[in-house]
C-alpha positions in Angstrom: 10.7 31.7 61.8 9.6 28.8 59.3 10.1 29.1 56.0 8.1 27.5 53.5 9.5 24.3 52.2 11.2 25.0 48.4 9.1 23.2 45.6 10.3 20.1 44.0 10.3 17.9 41.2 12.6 15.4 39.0 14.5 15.2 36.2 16.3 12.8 34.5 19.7 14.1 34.3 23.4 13.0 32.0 26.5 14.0 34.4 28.8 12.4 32.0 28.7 10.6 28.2 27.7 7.7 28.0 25.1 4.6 27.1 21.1 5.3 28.3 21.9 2.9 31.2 24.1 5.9 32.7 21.4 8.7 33.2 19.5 8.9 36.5 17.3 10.4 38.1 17.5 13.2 40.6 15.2 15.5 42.2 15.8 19.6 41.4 14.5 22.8 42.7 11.5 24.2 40.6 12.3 26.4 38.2 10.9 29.6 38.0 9.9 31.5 34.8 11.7 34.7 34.1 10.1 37.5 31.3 8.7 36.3 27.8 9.0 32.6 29.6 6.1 29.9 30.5 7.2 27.2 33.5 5.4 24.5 31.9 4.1 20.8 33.9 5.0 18.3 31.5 3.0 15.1 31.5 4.7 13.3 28.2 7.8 13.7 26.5 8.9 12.2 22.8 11.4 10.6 22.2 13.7 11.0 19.2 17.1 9.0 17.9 18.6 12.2 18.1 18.4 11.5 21.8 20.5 8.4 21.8 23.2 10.3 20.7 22.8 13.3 21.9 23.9 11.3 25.6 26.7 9.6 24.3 28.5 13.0 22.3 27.8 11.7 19.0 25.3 14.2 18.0 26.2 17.8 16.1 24.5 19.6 18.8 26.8 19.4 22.2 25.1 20.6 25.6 26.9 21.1 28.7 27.1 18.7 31.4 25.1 18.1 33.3 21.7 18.4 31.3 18.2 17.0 31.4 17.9 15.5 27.1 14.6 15.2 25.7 13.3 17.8 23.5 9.2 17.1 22.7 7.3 17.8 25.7 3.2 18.4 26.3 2.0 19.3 29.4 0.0 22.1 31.6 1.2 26.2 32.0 2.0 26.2 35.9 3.1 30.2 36.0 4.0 32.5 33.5 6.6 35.4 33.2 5.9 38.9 32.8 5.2 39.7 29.3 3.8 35.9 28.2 0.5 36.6 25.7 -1.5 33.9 24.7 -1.0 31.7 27.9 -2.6 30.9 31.1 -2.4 28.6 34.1 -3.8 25.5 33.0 -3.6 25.9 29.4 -2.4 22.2 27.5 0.4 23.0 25.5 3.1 21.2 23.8 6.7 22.2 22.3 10.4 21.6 21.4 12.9 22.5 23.6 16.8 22.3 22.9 16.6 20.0 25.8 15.2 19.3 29.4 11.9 17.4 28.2 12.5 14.4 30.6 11.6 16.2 33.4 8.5 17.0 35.1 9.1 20.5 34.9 10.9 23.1 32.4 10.9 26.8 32.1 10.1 27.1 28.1 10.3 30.2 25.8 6.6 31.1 25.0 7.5 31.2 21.4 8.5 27.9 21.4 5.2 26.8 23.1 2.1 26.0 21.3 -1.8 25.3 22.5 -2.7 21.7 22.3 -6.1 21.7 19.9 -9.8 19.5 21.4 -8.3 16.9 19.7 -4.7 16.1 20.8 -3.5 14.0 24.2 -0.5 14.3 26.0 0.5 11.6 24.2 0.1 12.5 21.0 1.2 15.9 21.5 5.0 14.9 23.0 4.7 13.2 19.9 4.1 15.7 17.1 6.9 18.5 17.3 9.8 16.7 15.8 8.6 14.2 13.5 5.9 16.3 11.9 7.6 19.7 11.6 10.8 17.9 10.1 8.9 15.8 7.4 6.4 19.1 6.5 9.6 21.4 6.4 11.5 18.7 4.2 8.4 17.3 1.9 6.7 21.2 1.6 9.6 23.7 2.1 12.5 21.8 0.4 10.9 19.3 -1.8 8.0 21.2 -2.7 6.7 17.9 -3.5 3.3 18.3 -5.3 0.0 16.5 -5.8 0.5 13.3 -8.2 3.9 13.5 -7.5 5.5 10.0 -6.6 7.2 10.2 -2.7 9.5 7.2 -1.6 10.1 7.4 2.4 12.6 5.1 3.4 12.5 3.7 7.0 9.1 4.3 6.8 7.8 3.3 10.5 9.8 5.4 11.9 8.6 8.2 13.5 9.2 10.7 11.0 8.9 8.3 8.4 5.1 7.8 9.4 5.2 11.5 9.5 6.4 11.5 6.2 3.7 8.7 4.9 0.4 11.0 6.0 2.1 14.5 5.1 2.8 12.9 1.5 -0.9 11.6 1.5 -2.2 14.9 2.9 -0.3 16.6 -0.1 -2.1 14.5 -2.6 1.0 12.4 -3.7 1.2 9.0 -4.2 3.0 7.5 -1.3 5.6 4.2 -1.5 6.7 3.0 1.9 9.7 1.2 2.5 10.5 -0.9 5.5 12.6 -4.2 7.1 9.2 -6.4 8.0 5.8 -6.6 6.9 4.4 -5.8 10.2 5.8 -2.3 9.7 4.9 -1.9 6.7 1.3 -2.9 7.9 1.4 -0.1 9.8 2.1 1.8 7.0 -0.5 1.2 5.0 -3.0 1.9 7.8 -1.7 5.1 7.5 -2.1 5.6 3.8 0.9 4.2 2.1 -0.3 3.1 -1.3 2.5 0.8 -1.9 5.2 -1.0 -0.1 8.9 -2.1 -0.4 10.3 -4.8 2.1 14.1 -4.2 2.0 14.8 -7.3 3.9 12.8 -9.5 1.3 13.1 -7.6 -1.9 15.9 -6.0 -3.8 15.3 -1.9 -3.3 16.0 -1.2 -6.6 14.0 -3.6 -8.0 11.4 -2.5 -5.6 10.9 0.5 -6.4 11.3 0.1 -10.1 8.2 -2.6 -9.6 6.4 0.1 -7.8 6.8 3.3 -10.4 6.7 1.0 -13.0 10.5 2.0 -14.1 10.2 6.2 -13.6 11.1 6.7 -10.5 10.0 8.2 -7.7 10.1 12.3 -7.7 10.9 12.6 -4.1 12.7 10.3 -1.8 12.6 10.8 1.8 15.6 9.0 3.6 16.2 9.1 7.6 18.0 6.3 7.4 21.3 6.6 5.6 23.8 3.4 5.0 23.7 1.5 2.1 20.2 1.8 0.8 21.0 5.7 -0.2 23.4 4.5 -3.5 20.6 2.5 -4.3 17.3 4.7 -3.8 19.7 7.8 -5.9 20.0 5.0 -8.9 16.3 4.8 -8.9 15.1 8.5 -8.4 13.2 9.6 -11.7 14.3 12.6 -13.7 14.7 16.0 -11.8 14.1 14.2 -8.8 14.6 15.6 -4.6 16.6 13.3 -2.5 16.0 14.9 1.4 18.8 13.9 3.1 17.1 13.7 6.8 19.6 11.8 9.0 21.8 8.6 9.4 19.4 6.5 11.8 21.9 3.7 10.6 24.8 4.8 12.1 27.0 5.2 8.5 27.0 8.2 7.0 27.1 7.2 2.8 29.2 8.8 0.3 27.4 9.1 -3.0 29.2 9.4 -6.4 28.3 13.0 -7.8 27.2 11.6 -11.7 24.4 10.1 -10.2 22.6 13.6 -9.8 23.8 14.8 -12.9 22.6 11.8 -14.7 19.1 12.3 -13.6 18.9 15.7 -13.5 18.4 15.1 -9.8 18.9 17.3 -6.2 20.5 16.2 -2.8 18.8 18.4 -0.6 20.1 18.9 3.2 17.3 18.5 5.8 17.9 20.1 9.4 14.8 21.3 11.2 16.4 22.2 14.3 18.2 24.9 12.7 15.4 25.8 10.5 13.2 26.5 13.9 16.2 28.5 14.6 16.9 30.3 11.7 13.6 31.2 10.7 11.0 30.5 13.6 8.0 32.5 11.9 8.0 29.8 9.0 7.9 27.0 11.8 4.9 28.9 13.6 3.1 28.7 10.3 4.2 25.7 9.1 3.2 24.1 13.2 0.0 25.9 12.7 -1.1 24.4 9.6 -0.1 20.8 10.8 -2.3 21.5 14.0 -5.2 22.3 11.6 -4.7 18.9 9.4 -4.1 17.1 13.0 -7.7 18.4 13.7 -9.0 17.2 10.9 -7.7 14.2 11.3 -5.5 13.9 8.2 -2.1 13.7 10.9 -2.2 11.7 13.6 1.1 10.3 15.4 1.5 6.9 15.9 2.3 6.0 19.7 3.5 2.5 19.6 5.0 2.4 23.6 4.7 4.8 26.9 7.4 4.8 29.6 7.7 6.3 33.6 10.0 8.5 34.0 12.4 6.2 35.7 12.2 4.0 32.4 14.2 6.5 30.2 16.8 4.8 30.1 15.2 1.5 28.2 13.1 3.9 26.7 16.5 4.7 24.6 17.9 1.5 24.8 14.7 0.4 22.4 15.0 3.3 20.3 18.6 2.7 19.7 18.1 -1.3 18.8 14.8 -0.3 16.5 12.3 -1.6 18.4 10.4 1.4 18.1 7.3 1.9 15.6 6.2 5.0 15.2 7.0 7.0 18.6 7.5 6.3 22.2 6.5 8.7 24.8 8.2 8.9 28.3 5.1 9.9 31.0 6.9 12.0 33.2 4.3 11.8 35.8 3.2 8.7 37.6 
C-alpha cells in the first residue's frame, strides 16, 4: 500500500554556537498544529541584533540546540488547531515567536499571532513586532513620555531607533535623532526627526546642548550602549527618563550613580520580550493600537534590504557590521 509522501519544508537551523557563516539549511517534516495553536506559512521574517547573538550564546535568552533563530515572522494561516478563534486558512498574519522565524513554516501560539491590516506587506509586517512594540512599551509604558516633551533616540536608524523617531512624533514630542553619518540621519528626518546629532562629526554633548538649547532632553532613548551613555546622562534635563534598551555596541557602560541624583533623573530598564511574557494583555493592546497608527500611516517600518532564505547567514553578517538601516527582512520563500 502507498502511503502518501510526508510534507516538507526548510529551515534554517544552528546545531552548534557559532558565527552567521555556521547556520545551514536543512529541510524538516511539517509541523503540525496542536490545540490553541495556528501552523503558520511564513513569507518574511525580521531580523533583529538580538539574533546575532542569540547564535553565538551571547544573548540572555539560551535555546537548545539545535534551533531554527529568528523571531518576526508574517505569513499565511495553513491549518489551525482545535480551539484557535479569530483565524482561518489564508488569513495574513504576523508575530513574534521565541524563535523559529527563519523557516518556511512554524507552529505559533494563536495568542501570539496577529491579523495583518489592508495596509501592511509581508515585508513590513516581519518588520513591525520587535522594533515597534519595544520602542511603544519603552517611550509610552515606561517613559510616559508626553506631548512637547523633548525625546533624544540614540542610534537612531536603527530599527528600533526609527521606531523610536515616529512613535515619539506620533506622541506629539519633539524628536532629536542621533546617528554616525548624515545619510542616516537623512533617513531620519524623512521620518520626522526635527533635529539631528552626527556623533561621528559633532561632540554629543555639545550636540545635544545645541539642540535643547542647554535643558536637556526629557527622554533619552539608547539601544546602543558604549561610550555615548556617560555622555547623553550628563546632558539629560531635570527629572529626566534614560530607557536603557540594549548594548548594540557590544560594551555594556557603567554609569556613576550622582549623575541621576544630580538631575533628578531615572535609569529605566527596557526588556520587551519579558514584558510580552509577563503581561501579554498590555502587549495585545499596546500591538493593537500600533496597528491602528500603522493604518493611518503615522508608523511605517523602514525596509532597507530583503534576503532568500539561503542568504541568512549574510543577512546577520550585515546586521552585526551596521550595515543595516532601518530593517532587513529574510523572504523565506523563493
Amino acid at each position: 500500500m502507498n502511503r502518501a509522501k510526508a510534507r516538507q519544508m526548510k529551515a534554517v537551523v544552528c546545531k552548534a554556537w557559532g558565527p552567521p557563516d555556521s547556520l545551514c539549511v536543512e529541510t524538516l517534516p511539517e509541523p503540525q498544529p496542536n490545540a490553541g495553536e495556528v501552523l503558520v506559512d511564513i513569507m518574511a521574517a525580521g531580523v533583529n541584533f538580538p539574533d546575532v547573538l542569540i547564535i553565538q550564546n551571547k544573548y540572555q535568552f539560551r535555546p537548545e540546540l539545535p534551533f531554527t533563530p529568528g523571531n518576526e515572522l508574517a505569513g499565511l494561516v495553513r491549518a489551525v488547531g482545535e480551539g484557535v478563534e479569530g483565524f482561518k486558512f489564508g488569513d495574513r498574519v504576523f508575530g513574534f515567536v521565541p524563535q523559529g522565524a527563519f523557516a518556511e513554516q512554524l507552529v505559533v501560539p494563536a495568542n501570539a499571532l496577529f491579523n495583518m491590516n489592508d495596509t501592511m506587506d509581508f515585508d513590513g509586517a516581519a518588520a513591525f513586532t520587535l522594533t515597534y512594540g519595544t520602542s511603544y512599551h519603552a517611550l509610552v509604558d515606561r517613559a510616559q513620555l508626553k506631548a512637547g516633551e523633548t525625546l533624544l533616540v540614540l542610534g537612531a536608524a536603527g530599527g528600533v531607533g526609527l521606531a523610536a523617531v515616529e512613535i515619539g512624533k506620533a506622541i506629539g514630542a519633539r524628536v532629536i535623532a542621533a546617528a554616525s553619518t548624515d545619510e542616516k540621519l537623512a533617513i531620519c528626518r524623512a521620518r520626522g526627526a526635527d533635529d539631528v546629532i552626527n556623533y561621528s562629526t559633532e561632540d554629543l554633548r555639545a550636540g545635544i546642548k545645541r539642540s535643547t538649547g542647554g535643558q536637556g532632553p526629557d527622554v533619552i532613548y539608547d539601544p546602543v550602549g558604549g561610550d555615548y551613555t556617560e555622555a547623553a546622562f550628563r546632558s539629560i534635563g531635570w527629572r529626566g527618563r534614560y530607557l536603557v534598551i540594549g548594548f548594540a555596541n557590544g560594551e555594556i557602560p557603567k554609569l556613576p550613580l550622582n549623575l541621576p541624583l544630580l538631575k533628578g533623573a531615572s535609569a529605566v530598564g527596557v526588556f520587551w520580550g519579558d514584558f510580552v511574557r509577563r503581561e501579554p494583555e498590555a502587549n495585545a493592546a499596546a500591538m493593537r493600537e500600533l496597528v491602528q497608527w500603522h493604518h493611518e500611516g503615522r508608523v511605517r517600518p523602514h525596509v532597507s534590504a530583503t534576503y532568500a532564505l539561503a542568504d541568512t547567514p549574510q543577512a546577520l553578517n550585515d546586521m552585526a557590521s551596521r550595515k543595516v538601516t532601518g530593517k532587513i527582512v529574510i523572504r523565506t520563500r523563493a
